[in-house]
C-alpha positions as CSV (number, residue, x, y, z in Angstrom):
1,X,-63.2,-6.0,132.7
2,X,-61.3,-9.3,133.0
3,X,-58.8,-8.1,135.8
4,X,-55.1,-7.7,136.1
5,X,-53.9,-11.4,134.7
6,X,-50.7,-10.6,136.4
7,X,-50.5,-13.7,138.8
8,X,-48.9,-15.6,135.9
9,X,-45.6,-15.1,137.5
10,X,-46.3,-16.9,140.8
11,X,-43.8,-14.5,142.2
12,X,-41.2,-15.7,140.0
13,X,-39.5,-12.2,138.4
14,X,-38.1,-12.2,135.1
15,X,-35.0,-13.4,134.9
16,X,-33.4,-14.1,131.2
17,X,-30.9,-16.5,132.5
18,X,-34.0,-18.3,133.7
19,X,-35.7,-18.1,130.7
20,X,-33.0,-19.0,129.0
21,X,-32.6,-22.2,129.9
22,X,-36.4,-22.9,129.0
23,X,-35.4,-21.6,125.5
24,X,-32.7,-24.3,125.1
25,X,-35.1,-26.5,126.1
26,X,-37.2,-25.9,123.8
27,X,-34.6,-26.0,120.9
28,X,-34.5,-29.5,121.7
29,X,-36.1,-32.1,119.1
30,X,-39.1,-32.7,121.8
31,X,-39.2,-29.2,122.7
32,X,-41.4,-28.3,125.6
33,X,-43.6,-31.1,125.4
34,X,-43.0,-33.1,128.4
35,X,-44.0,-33.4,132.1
36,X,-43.4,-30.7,134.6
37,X,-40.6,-33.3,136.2
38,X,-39.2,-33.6,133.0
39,X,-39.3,-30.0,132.5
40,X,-37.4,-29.8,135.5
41,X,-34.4,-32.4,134.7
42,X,-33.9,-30.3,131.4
43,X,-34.1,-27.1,132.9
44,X,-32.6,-27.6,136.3
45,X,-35.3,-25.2,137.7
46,X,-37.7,-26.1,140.1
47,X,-40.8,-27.3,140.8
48,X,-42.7,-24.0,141.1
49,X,-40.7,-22.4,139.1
50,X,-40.7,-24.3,135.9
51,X,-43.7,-23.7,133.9
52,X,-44.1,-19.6,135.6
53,X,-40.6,-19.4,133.8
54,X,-42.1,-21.1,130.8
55,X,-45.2,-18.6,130.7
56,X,-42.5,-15.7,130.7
57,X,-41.2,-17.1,127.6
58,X,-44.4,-17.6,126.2
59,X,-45.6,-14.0,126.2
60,X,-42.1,-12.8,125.5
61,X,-42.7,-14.1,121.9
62,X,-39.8,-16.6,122.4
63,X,-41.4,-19.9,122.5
64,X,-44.8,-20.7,120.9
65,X,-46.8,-24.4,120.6
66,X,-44.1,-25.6,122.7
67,X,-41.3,-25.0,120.5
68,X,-39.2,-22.1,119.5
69,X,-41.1,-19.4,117.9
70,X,-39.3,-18.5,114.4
71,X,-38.5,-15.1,116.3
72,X,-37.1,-17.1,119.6
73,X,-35.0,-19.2,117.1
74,X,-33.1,-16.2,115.5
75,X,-33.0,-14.4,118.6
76,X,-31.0,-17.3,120.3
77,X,-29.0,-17.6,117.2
78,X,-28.1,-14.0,117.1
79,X,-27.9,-13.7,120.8
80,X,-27.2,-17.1,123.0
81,X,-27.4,-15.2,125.9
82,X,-30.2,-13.1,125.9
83,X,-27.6,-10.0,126.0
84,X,-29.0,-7.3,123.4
85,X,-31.2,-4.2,124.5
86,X,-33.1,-5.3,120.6
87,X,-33.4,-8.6,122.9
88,X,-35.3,-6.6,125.5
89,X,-37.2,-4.6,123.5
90,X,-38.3,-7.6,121.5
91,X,-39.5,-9.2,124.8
92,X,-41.5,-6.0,126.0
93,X,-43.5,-6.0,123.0
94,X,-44.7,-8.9,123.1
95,X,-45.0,-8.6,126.7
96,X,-47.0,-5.8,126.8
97,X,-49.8,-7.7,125.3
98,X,-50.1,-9.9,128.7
99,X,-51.0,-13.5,127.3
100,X,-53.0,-12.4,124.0
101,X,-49.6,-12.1,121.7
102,X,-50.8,-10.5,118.2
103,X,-54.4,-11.1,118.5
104,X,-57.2,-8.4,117.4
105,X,-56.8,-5.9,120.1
106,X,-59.7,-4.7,122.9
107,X,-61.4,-1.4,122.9
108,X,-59.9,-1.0,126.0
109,X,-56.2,-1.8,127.0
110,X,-57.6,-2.6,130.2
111,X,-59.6,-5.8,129.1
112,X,-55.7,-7.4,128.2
113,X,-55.0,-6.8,132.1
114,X,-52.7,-4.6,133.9
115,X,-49.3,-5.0,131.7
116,X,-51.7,-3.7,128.5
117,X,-53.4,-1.2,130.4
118,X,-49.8,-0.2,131.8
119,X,-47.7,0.3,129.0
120,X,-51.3,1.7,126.3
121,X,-53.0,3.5,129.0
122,X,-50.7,4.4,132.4
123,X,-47.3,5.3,130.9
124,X,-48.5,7.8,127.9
125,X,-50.3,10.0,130.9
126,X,-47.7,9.2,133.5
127,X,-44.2,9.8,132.6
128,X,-42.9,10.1,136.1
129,X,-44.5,8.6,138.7
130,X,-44.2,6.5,142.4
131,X,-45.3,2.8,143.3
132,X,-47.6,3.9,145.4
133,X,-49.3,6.1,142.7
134,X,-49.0,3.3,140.1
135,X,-50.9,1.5,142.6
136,X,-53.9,4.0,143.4
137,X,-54.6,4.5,139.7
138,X,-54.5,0.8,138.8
139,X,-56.9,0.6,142.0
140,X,-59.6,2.3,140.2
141,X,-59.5,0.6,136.9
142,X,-58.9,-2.7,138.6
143,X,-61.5,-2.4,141.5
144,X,-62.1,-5.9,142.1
145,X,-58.6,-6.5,142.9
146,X,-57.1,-5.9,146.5
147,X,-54.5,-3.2,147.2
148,X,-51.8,-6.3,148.7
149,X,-52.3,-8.5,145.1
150,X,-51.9,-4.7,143.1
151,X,-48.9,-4.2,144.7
152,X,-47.4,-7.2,144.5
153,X,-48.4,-8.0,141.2
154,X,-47.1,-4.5,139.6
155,X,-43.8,-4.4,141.8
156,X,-43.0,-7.8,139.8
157,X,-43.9,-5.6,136.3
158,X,-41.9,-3.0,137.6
159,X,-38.7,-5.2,138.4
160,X,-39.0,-6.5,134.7
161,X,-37.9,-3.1,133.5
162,X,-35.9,-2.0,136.3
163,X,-33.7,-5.1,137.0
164,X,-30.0,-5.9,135.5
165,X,-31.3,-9.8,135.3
166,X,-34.6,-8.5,133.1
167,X,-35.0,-5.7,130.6
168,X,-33.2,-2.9,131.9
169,X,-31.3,-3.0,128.8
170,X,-33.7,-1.0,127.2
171,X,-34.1,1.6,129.6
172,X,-37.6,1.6,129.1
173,X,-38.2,2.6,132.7
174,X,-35.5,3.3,134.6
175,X,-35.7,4.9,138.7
176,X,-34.5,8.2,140.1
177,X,-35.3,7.8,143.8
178,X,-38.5,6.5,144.2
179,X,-39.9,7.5,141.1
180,X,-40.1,5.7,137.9
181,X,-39.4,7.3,134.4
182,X,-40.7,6.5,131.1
183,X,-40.0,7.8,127.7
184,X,-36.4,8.3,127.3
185,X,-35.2,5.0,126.3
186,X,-35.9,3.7,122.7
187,X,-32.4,3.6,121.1
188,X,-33.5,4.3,117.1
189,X,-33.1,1.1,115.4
190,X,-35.4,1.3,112.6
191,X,-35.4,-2.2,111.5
192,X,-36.4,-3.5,114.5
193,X,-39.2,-0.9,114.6
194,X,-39.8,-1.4,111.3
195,X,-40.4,-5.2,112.7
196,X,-42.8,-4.1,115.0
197,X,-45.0,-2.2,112.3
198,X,-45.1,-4.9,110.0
199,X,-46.4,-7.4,113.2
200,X,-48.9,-4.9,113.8
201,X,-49.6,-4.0,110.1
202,X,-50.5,-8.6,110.2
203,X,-52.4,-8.1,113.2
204,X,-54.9,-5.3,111.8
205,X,-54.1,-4.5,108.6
206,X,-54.0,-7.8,107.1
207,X,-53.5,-7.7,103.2
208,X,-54.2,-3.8,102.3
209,X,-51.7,-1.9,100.8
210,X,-52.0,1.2,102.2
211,X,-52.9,2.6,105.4
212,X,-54.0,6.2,106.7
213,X,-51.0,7.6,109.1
214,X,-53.6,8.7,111.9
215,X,-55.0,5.7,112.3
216,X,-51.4,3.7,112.8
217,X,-50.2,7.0,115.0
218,X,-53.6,7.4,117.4
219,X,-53.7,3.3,117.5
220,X,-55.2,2.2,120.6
221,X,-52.6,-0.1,121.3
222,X,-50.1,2.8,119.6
223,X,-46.2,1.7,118.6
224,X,-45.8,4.8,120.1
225,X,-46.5,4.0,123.6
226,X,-44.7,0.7,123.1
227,X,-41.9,2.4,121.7
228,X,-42.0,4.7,124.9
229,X,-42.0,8.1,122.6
230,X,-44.3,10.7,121.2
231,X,-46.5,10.8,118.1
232,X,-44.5,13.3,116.7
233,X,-40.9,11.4,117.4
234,X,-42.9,8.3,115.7
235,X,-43.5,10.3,112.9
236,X,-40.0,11.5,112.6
237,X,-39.1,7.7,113.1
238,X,-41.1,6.8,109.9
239,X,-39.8,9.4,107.6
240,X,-36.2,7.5,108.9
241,X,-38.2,4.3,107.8
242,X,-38.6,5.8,104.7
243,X,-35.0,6.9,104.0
244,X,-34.2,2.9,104.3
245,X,-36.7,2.0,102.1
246,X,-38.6,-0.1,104.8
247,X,-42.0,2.0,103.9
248,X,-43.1,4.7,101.3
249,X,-45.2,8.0,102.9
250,X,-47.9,9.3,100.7
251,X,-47.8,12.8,101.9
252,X,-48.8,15.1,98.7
253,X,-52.4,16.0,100.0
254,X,-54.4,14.4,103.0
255,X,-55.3,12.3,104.1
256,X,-51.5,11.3,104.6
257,X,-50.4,7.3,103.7
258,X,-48.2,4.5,104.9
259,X,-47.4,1.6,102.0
260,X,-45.8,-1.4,103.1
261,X,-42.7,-2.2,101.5
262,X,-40.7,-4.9,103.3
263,X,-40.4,-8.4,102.3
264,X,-41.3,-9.9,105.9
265,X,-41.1,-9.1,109.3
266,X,-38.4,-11.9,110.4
267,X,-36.2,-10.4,107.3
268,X,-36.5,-6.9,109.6
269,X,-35.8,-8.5,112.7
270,X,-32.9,-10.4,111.1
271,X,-31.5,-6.9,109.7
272,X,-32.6,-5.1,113.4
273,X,-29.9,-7.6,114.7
274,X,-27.3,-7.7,111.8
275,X,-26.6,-3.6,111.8
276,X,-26.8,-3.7,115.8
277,X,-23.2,-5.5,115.9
């Protein structure tokens, strides 16, 4: 187990106005590529603050090799500031795989740290649930790591879904009381879920042209629990996939089929945004 990786944040929440300004940075014909002070004069943030604001960016899919990723371009095209709920869904998938973006997934959601294990593992079991009891389970898949860092560490992942400044947008996780609740937010966009697929379909499909619909629906690292829905609803999500012509379902006789039948996946984000307005 390679522990929570949560500390990233220094204590710095996610704030998009913050992260923001490291975007437009980055736009910038030098990009990120400069010294932390000079980071600092562009940014106006400060010296501790900086590069953890930077990181958020990083594994929000926003910013990649110091520049703009071709996603974080569009997206601050489309949306200057940061405004959209597709905005905040974009960032929580790519969040939710901590610091390891699109690479070949673990075994075990765990080994990406606690944001993986939270949204893969937690969430799908635990629809409703209290700090404290976020807490106590991460303590016993996390053991090496003290009760004081889990709690501070997961309040800070918490606040990213709960607070206006972050992604409450997408209502991923929203409070009643003390409790959190998960599972009622996606709004159905299909081309930006139909984004999301084809990301997935690079990251472990890579050049076939047909998949078995188990294996993308009982996926470890399953678009379902990103999406924050059931299996079923996902299914019911593809056959609305279908309709648009984004995939075609082989569903004659088992075992049942997804083909791929998008262009690319920054054509889908591009449409996700252009029928949102």
């Amino acid at each position: 187990m390679s522990g929570l990786r949560l500390s990233f944040h220094g204590t710095f929440a996610l704030k998009k106005e913050d992260v923001l300004k490291i975007l437009q940075a980055a736009q910038e014909k030098q990009g990120l590529k400069d010294s932390r002070q000079g980071l600092m004069d562009r940014t106006g943030l400060g010296n501790e603050k900086v590069l953890r604001i930077k990181s958020w960016a990083i594994r929000a899919g926003l910013v990649q090799d110091d520049k703009l990723s071709p996603e974080g371009a569009f997206i601050l095209a489309k949306d200057p500031y940061l405004e959209s709920p597709l905005t905040d869904w974009f960032m929580h998938f790519y969040l939710s795989f901590g610091d390891n973006g699109l690479a070949a997934p673990p075994d075990n959601p765990a080994a990406w740290g606690g944001w993986t294990w939270f949204v893969y593992s937690f969430l799908p079991e635990h629809r409703r649930f209290t700090q404290d009891e976020l807490v106590g389970y991460a303590s016993t898949v996390f053991p090496e790591e003290t009760t004081k860092k889990l709690t501070k560490n997961l309040k800070i992942l918490l606040r990213a879904y709960t607070e206006t400044y972050a992604l409450s947008g997408c209502r991923y996780l929203y409070t009643e009381g003390d409790e959190y609740i998960s599972g009622q937010g996606w709004q159905s966009n299909e081309y930006l879920m139909g984004y999301f697929l084809a990301k997935i379909w690079e990251r472990d499909y890579p050049g076939q042209t047909s998949v078995l619909t188990e294996a993308i629906l009982s996926h470890k690292l399953s678009l379902a629990a990103a999406l924050g829905i059931s299996t079923d609803t996902l299914q019911e999500r593809f056959n609305a996939l279908e309709v648009l012509g984004i995939i075609e379902q082989r569903r004659e006789v088992p075992p049942f089929q997804i083909l791929p039948r998008w262009d690319s996946p920054l054509e889908l984000l591009e449409q996700a945004y252009d029928r949102n307005n």
